[in-house]
N, C-alpha and C positions, 0 to 999 in steps of 0.2 A: 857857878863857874862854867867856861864854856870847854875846858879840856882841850880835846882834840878838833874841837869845832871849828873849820876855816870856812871861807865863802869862794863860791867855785872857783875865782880867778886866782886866787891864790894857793889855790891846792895848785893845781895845773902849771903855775908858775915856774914849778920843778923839775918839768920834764923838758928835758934838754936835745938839741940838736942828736941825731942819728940814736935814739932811745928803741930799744924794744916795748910795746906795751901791748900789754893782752887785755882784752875788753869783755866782761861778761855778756851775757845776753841769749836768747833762744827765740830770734825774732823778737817781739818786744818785751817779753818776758825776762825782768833784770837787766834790761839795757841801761845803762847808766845814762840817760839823754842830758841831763842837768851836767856834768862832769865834759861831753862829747861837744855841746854846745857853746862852753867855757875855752875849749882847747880851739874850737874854729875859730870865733873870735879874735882869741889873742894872734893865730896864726897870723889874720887876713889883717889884723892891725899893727902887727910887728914883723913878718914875716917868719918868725920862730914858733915853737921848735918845727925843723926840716928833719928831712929824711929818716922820717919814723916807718920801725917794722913791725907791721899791725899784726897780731897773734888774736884770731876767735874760732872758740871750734863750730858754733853755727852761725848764720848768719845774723848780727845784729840789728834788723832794720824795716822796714815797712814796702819794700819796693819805692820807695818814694826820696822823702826827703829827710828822714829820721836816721836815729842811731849813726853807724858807719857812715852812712851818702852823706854824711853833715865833713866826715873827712876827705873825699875825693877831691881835692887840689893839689895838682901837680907842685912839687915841692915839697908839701906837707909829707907825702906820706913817698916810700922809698919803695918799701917792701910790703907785701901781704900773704901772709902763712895763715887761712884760713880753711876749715869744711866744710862750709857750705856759703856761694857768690849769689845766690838767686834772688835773693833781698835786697841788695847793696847793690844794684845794678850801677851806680853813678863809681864804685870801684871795681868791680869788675868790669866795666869800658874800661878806665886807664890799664888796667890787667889786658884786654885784649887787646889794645890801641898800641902796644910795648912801652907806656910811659911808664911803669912799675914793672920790677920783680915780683911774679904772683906762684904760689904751690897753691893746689887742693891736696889735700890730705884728710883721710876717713876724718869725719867728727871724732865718733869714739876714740881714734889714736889720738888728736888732739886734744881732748879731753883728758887722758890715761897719762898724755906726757906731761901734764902740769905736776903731776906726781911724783914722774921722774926726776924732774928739774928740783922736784922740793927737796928731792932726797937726794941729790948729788949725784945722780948714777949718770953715765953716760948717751942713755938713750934707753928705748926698748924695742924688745923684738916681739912681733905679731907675725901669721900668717894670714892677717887681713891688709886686701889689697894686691896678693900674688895674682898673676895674670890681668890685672887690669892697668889703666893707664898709670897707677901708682906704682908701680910695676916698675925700677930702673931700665930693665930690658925692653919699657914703653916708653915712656916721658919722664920716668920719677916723681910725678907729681908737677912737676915743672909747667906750667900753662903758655908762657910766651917765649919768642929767644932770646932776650935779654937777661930770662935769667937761667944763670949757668950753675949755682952752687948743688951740689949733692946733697938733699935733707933725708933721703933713702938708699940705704944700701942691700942689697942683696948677701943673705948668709945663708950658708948649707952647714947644718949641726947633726952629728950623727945619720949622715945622708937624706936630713930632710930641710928644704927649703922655708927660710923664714926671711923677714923684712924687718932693716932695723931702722928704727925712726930716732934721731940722732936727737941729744937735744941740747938745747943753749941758753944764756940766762935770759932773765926779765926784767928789765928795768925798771917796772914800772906797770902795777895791777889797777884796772880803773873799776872798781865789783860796786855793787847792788844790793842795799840791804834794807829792813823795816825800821827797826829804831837802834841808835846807839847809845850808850852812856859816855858819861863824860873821860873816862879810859879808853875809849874804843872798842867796846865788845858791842857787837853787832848781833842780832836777830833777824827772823826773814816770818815771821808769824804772820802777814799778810801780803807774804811773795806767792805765784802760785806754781814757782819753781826754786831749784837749792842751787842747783845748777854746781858752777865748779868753784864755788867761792874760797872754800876750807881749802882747796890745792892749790887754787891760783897765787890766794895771800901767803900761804907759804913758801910758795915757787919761787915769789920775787922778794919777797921779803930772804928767803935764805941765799936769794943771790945778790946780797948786799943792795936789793930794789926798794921803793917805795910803793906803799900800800893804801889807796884812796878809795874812800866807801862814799857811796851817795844814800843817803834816806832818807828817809821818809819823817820820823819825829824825834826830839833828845829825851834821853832821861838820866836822872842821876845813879853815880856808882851804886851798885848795891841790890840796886831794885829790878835788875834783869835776872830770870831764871837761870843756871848756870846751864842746864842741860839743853836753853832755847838757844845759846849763843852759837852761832855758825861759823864765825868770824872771830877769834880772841883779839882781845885789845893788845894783846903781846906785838901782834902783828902786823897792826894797822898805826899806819903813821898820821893821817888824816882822815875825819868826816865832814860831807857836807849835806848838810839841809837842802833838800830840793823842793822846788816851786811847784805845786799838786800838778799840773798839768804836763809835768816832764817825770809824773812818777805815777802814771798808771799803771796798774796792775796788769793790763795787756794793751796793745794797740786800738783791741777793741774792744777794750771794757775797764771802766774807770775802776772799777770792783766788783767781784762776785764772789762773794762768801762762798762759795762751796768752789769754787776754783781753789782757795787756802786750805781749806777745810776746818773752817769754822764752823760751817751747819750744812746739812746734805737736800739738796734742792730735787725736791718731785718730777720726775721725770715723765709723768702724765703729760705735764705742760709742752716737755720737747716737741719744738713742730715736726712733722712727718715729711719725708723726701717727695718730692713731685717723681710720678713717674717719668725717667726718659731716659737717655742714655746712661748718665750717669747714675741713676738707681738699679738699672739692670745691671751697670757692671759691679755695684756694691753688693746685691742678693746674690750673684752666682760667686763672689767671694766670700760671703758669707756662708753658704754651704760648706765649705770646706771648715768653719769653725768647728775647734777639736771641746768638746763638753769637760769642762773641770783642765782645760791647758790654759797655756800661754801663750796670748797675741801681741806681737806689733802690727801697730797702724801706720805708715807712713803720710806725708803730705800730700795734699792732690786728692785724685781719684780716690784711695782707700779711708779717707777720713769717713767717709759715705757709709764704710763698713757697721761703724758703731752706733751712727741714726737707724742702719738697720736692725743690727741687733737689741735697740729698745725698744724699736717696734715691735720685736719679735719675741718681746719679754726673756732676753736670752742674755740681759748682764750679766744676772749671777750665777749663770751656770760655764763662763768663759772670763778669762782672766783679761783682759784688754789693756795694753801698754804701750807708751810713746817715749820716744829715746830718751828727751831730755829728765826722765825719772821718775813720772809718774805710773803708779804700776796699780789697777782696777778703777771702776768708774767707767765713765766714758768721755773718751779724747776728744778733742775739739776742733775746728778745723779754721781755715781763713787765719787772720791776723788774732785768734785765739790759740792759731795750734802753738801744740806742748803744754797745754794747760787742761787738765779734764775737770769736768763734773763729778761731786761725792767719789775721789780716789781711795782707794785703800790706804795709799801710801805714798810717799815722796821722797826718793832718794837721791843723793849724789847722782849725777850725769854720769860720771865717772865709773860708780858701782853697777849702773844701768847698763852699761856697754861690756862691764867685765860678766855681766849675767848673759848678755847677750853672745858675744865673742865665744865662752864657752858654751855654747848647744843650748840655753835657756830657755830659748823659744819653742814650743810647740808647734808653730805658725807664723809668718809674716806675709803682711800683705805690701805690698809696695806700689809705687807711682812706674808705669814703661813708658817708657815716651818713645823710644827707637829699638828695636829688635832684628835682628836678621838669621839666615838660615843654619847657622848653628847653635841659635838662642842666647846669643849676647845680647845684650840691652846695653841703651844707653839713657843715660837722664842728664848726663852732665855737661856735654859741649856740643853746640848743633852751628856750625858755620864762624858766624861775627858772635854770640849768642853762646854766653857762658854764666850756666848755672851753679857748677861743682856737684859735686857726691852728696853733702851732707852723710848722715850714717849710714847712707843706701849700702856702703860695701860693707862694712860690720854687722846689715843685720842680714842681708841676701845671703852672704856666702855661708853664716852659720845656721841659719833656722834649719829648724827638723824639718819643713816644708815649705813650699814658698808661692805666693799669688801674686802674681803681676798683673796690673791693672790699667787696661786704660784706653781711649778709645781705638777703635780700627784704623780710623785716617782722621786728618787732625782738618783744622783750616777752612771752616766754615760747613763742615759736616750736622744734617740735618736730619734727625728720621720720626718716624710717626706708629705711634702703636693701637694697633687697632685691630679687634675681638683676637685679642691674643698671640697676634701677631707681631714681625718689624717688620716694617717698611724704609728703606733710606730714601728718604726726601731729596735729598741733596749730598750726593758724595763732597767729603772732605777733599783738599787739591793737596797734601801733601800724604806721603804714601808713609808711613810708619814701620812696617813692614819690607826692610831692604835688604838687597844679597847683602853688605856687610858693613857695618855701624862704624861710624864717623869715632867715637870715641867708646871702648871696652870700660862701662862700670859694674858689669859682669858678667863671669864670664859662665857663658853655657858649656863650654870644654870643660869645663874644673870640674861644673854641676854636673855632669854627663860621668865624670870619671870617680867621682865621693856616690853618687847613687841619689845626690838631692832630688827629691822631687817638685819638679816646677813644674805651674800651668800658666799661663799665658790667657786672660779673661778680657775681653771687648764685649762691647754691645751683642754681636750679630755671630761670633763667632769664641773657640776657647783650644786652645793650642796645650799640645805637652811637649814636654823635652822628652827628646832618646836619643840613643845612640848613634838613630843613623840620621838625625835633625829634628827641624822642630814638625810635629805631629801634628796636623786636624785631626780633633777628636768631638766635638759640639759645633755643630749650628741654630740658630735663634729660628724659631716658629716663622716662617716668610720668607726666611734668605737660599736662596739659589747659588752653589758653590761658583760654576761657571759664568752667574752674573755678579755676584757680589760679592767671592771673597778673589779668586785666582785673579782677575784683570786689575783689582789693587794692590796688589803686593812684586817684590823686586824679585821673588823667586817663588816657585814649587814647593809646596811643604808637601812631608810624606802623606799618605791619605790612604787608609786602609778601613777602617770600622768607625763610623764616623755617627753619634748619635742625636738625637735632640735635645737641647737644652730645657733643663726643667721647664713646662709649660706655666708653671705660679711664678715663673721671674716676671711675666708680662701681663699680671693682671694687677688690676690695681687695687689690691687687698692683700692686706697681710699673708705670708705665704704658709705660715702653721707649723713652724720652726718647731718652736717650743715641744705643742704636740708628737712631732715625730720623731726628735730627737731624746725625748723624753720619756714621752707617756706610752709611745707604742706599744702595742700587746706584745708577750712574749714567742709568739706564733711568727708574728711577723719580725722579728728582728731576726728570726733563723733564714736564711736564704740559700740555696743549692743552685751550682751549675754545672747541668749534668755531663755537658762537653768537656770542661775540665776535672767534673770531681774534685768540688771544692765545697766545701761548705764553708759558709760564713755566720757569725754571728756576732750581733751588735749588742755586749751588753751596755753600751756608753751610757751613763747617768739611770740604768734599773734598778732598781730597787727589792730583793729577793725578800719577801717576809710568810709567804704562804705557803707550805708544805705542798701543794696542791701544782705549783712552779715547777715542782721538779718533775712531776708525772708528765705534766706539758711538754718540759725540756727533752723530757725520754722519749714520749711519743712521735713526737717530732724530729726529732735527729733518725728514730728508727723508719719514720716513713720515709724521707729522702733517700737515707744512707741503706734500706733493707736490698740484700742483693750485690750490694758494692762494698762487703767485708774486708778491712784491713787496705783499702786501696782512696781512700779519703783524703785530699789535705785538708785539715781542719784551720781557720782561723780563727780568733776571737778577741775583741777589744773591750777594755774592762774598764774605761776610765772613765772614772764616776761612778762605778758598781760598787752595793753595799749589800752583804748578805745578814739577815738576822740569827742572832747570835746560836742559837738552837740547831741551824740547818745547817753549819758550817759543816759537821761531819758527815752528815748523808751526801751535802752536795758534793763534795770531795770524793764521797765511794761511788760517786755516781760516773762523775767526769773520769775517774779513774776507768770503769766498765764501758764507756760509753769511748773512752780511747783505745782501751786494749783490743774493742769488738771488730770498730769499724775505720781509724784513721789508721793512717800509713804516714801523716807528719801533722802533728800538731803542734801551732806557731799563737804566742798568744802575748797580747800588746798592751804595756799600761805605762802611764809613765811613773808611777808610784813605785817607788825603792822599797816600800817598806810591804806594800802589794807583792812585788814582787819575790821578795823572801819566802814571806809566808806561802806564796805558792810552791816554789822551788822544795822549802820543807817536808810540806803535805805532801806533797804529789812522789815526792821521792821516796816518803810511809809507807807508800803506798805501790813500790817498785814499780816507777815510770820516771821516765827521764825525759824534762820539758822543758823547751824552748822560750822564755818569758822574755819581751826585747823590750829597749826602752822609747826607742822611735816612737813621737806620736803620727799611727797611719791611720788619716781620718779621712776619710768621705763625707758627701753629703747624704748619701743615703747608703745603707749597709744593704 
């Protein structure tokens, strides 16, 4: 029995003149192409259906000629409410050309409203996207001037400012799935994303829409696991069988088992980054990994991040995650991104961004393409030349901390490394670095007034955010300020203490992550400075099991701190720290004497809730009252 089984032209057949349709997909990952290639077709031979409003929350496409770019024919398409234009270049022209209505809107919030839409409610409200161009007091999302409609509106609740993203029905879900039965319950067991399938199909199905699945193989009722199904047949009005070569598993790569997570592939094999620019801005964002947090990687420059970290034998001691839901492993980059190697886990798009939105991150690294002197960036709109946001505004504005990556100047920029050195061969002709960015995807004002910390990482040079602009704070072994970084940039950055950039970013040999983050002696993770009267201490990923530890810990705190009684701040970071079960109480009476003697504020960092209890307990046994934050505040070196 074939069920629900039709052949692509007659699925498509249903979608009618001025339809809304949302398309799955995360670049090629879940692109329906067998379903998008059915619909061009019929368009270009009947001229129906017309003025379709395209709904995905990333981009579905190859930069080329796949997914979406298969719909860019004037007529065809009316409208486009997407997150991310940078794939789909052949719709985002008509988006800049004014032949369509186009919004960007966060991925994440387009993702989160297929939810809405499923559930009836009116829209929703984030505070992602305030002050940037999604911003009504900017553009609203609005990309050309033809299109005039409102999809955000600005609210003030209880005196604070949020963003409501309005939402409207679906005509019409075109999703991506493994195998179906002949009821239409779908599974995704060799997808190497979930993407938004479960909200999309609801979204449109409960807006009296139709629900088309494309997959991969049939099987009969009965015989699919009930807890593999992603998709219930309740909700799908149609499947279609796709022709293997419109159902690869990524754009570039017909299948990788351990992209599904079928079986976990040796990461020995990973080939290793050439040294050049782009490895040196991966390793100095890689220092900033927090041991035992959470990472996002973005597209571009920071995919670079997680080739480093396996070199660096530092997966399993960092959590590494990319929007579309995959959460450990390591992400992937090119026409594989959103896809990682041996993940942990695979979740909803949707639940990805709700971890993210609220504070989930540890860490993000992200793609800068434009910046200027208040520390705005832009990645999204540069002239004729429209990208969109994709999640950049969902993950930048909430990460506990943030790394921006990318090179100094763009545009045929050339350099050369040699005994330890940069050298630029060749200045890049477009200046990256401007008094103020063509389009706000985030905003350094916000980051500057929450306390985020951003750095700003290039090749040759590594910037911070503060309050009175954006900071020199690192230069590369070879570069000379007044030749190589002031006469490229559109303004003056502050420039006070200015230091060298780790000298192992520029050799070409593993830099010894692991070791230092790790295994270093207890001697050396204490560090004092005596201008401020700070002591620091790194216990990030130590391991406390030797009675012998603690005599160390005393000795050492009293050689810094002897003579400077009561007058110390103390810090200390504990994520990843495990004490054996024996020494709990000594080491407690210890920190306790070793606070009353010599600090005057002790501040102490982990992101563990359940860490942090137990300290709050003890310590408080123990008549001291202690500051335990949940901030992850990481360095590369303590």
């Amino acid at each position: 029995m074939s069920g629900k089984r039709v052949e692509a032209e007659e699925a498509v057949s249903v979608i009618r003149d001025g339809d809304t349709v949302c398309i799955s997909g995360f670049v090629g990952v879940g692109t329906p192409d067998e379903l998008l290639i059915a619909l061009e077709r019929r368009f270009l031979e009947t001229g129906h259906p017309r003025d379709l409003t395209l709904v995905f929350a990333a981009a579905p496409g190859d930069g080329g000629d796949k997914g979406l770019n298969r719909l860019a024919h004037p007529g065809l398409v009316k409208r486009g409410v997407g997150g991310h234009w940078s794939l789909v270049p052949r719709l985002s022209k008509l988006a800049v050309d004014n032949q369509i209505e186009a919004y960007n809107l966060p991925l994440g919030c387009v993702s989160q409203l297929y939810r809405e839409i499923a559930g009836g409610k009116p829209g929703m409200l984030s505070k992602v996207g305030l002050r940037t161009f999604v911003d009504p007091r900017q553009s609203g999302g609005r990309i050309n001037a033809c299109t005039t409609e409102d999809l955000v509106a600005l609210q003030v609740i209880d005196g604070e400012e949020w963003l409501f993203y309005k939402s409207f029905p679906i005509d019409v879900a075109l999703l991506r799935a493994t195998t179906a039965d002949t009821k239409g319950n779908a599974t995704m067991e060799r997808e190497a994303l979930i993407l938004d399938a479960t909200a999309a199909a609801m979204a449109a199905h409960n807006s009296d829409g139709v629900v088309i699945v494309q997959i991969e193989r049939m099987a009969i009722h009965g015989s699919l696991l009930p807890k593999r199904v992603v998709i219930p047949g309740a909700l799908v009005d149609c499947v279609v069988k796709s022709a293997p070569e419109n159902h690869f598993q990524t754009y570039a790569t017909p299948y990788n088992h351990a992209f599904s997570g079928e079986l976990r592939q040796p990461l020995e094999a990973v080939e290793r980054m050439s040294l050049n620019e782009r490895k040196i801005i991966a390793r100095r964002a890689a220092l900033e990994l927090p041991i035992n947090g959470v990472v996002n990687l973005g597209i571009g420059m920071p995919e670079g991040v997680a080739s480093v970290a396996a070199e660096e034998d530092m997966l399993d001691c960092v959590t590494l995650t990319a929007e579309p839901g995959v959460i450990g492993g390591m992400p992937q980059g090119g026409l594989d991104f959103g896809a990682a190697l041996n993940a942990d886990a695979i979740v909803q798009q949707s639940a990805q961004f709700d971890f993210y939105d609220g504070g989930g991150l540890d860490m993000a690294c992200l793609g800068m393409a434009q910046s200027d002197r208040a520390g705005n960036v832009n990645v999204s709109k540069f002239g004729p030349r429209f990208a969109g946001a994709g999640g950049f505004i969902n993950i930048s504005q909430n990460a506990s901390r943030l790394v921006l990556a990318g090179t100094f100047t763009a545009g045929g920029l050339k350099v050369a490394i040699e005994n330890g050195e940069l050298r630029i061969v060749q200045e890049g002709k477009v200046q990256k670095f401007v008094d103020a960015v063509e389009h706000v995807t985030f905003s350094g004002e916000l980051a500057a007034e929450t306390g985020q910390p951003v750095l700003y990482a290039t090749e040759r040079c590594v910037f911070r955010a503060s309050r009175k602009g954006l900071e020199l704070v690192e230069i590369a072994p070879g570069i000379e300020i007044e030749r190589d970084i002031l006469p490229h940039m559109g303004f003056e950055p502050v420039i006070d203490r200015v230091a060298l950039m780790d000298p192992r970013i520029f050799l070409d040999q593993p830099m010894g992550l692991r070791a230092e983050m790790l295994d270093a002696s207890l001697v050396d993770r204490i560090t004092f400075n005596a201008s401020t009267n700070r002591l620091e201490v790194n216990f990030r990923g130590y391991a406390m099991t030797d009675p012998a530890d603690l005599e160390v810990l005393e000795r050492t705190v009293g050689e810094h701190c002897g003579g400077r009684e009561g007058a110390v701040d103390c810090v200390v970071w504990y994520d990843g720290f495990s004490l054996a079960a024996d020494l709990e109480g000594a080491y407690r009476d210890l920190i306790a004497k070793l606070e009353k003697r010599y600090y005057r504020t002790a501040t102490r960092y982990t992101r563990s809730p359940f860490q942090r209890l137990r300290f709050d307990a003890e310590l408080a046994k123990r008549d001291l009252s202690t500051r335990l934050h949940a901030g992850a505040v990481v360095t590369g070196r303590a």
